[in-house]
N, C-alpha and C positions, 0 to 999 in steps of 0.2 A: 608505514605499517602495511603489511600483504601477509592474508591468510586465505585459505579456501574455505568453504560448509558446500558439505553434499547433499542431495535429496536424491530419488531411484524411484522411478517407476515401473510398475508390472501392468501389462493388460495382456486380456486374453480376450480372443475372437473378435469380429468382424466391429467398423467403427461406430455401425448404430446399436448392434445388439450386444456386443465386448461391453466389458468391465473389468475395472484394473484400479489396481492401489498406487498409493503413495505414499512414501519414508522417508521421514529427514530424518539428518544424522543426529538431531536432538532427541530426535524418537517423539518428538510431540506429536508429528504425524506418524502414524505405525501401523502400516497396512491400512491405511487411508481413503476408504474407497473413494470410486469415479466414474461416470460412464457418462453417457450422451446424453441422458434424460436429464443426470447433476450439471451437465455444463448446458445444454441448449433448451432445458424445460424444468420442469420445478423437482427431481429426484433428490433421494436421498446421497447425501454424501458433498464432496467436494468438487472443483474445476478452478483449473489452470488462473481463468479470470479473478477470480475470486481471491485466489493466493497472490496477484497481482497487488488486485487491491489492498488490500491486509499490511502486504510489504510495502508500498508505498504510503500509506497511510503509518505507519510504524516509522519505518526512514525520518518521511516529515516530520514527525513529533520530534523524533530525538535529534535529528539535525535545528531544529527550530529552538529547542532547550539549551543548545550548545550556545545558538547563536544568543540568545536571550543571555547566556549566561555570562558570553561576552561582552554583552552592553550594559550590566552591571545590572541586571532584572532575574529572580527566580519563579517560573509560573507558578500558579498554588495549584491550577488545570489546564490542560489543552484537549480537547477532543477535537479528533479527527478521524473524519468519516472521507475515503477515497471511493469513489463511481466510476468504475471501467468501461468503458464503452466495446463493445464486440459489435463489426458493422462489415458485411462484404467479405470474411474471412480474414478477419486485422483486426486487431485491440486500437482504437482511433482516437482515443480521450482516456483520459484518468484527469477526473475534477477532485480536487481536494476540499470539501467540507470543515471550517476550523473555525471552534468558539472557546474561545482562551479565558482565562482570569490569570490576570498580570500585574501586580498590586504595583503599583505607582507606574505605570508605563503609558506613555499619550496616544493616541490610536494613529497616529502620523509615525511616529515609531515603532510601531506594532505590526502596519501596512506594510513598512518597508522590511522592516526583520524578516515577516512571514515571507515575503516575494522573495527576498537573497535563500530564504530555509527552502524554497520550492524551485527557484533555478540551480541550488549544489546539492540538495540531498541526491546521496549515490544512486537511488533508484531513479528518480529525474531524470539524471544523466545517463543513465542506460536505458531507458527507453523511447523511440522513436514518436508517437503517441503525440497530440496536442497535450498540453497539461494547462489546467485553469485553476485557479483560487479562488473561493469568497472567504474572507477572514474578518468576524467578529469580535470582537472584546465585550465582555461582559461582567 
């Protein structure tokens, strides 16, 4: 399977005092703002980082459900919570945060499903980054 999805960014003016949007082609983001305060300090709006995490954290779950769903288990929940690291001018970590309810599954196969969901989900593999897991069952 091969498809593309777009997003497009706009900013205007210099990189600490500019501000600028962002649009996906779903339009869930839609003139989206962003500036330096949203990404390096607590402003309003969105940053890069951030949509990092989201997208990995989203990958996992549904890469992890797939995998689930091949070993003949249907979650009833998975949360997961992805933590970006930005250190030096590099994204250097993305820790994956996951506390599951998986009705009849042994936590020895839980371990291992969640590590195969976190070494092939696409975003994993496209990002350079350390990546770590803690994985709960509940």
């Amino acid at each position: 399977m091969k498809f593309n999805r777009r997003a497009s960014a706009h900013w205007m003016g210099s990189g600490m005092e500019g501000k600028g949007t962002l649009t996906t082609q779903s339009t869930t983001l839609n003139n989206t703002q962003y500036s330096f305060k949203s990404r390096f300090e607590e402003g309003v709006g969105t940053n890069p980082e951030e949509l990092i995490a989201a997208a990995h954290s989203g990958c996992f779950a549904m890469k992890l459900s797939f995998l689930l769903g091949d070993a003949g288990f249907t979650p009833d929940d998975l949360n997961v919570e992805a933590k970006v690291t930005f250190e030096d001018g590099a994204i250097t970590e993305s820790h994956l945060d996951l506390k599951a309810k998986i009705p009849g599954i042994t936590n020895e196969a839980f371990q291992k499903i969640a590590a195969e969901a976190k070494a092939t989900c696409p975003i994993s593999k496209s990002i350079t980054a350390a990546i770590s897991l803690t994985a709960i069952l509940v």
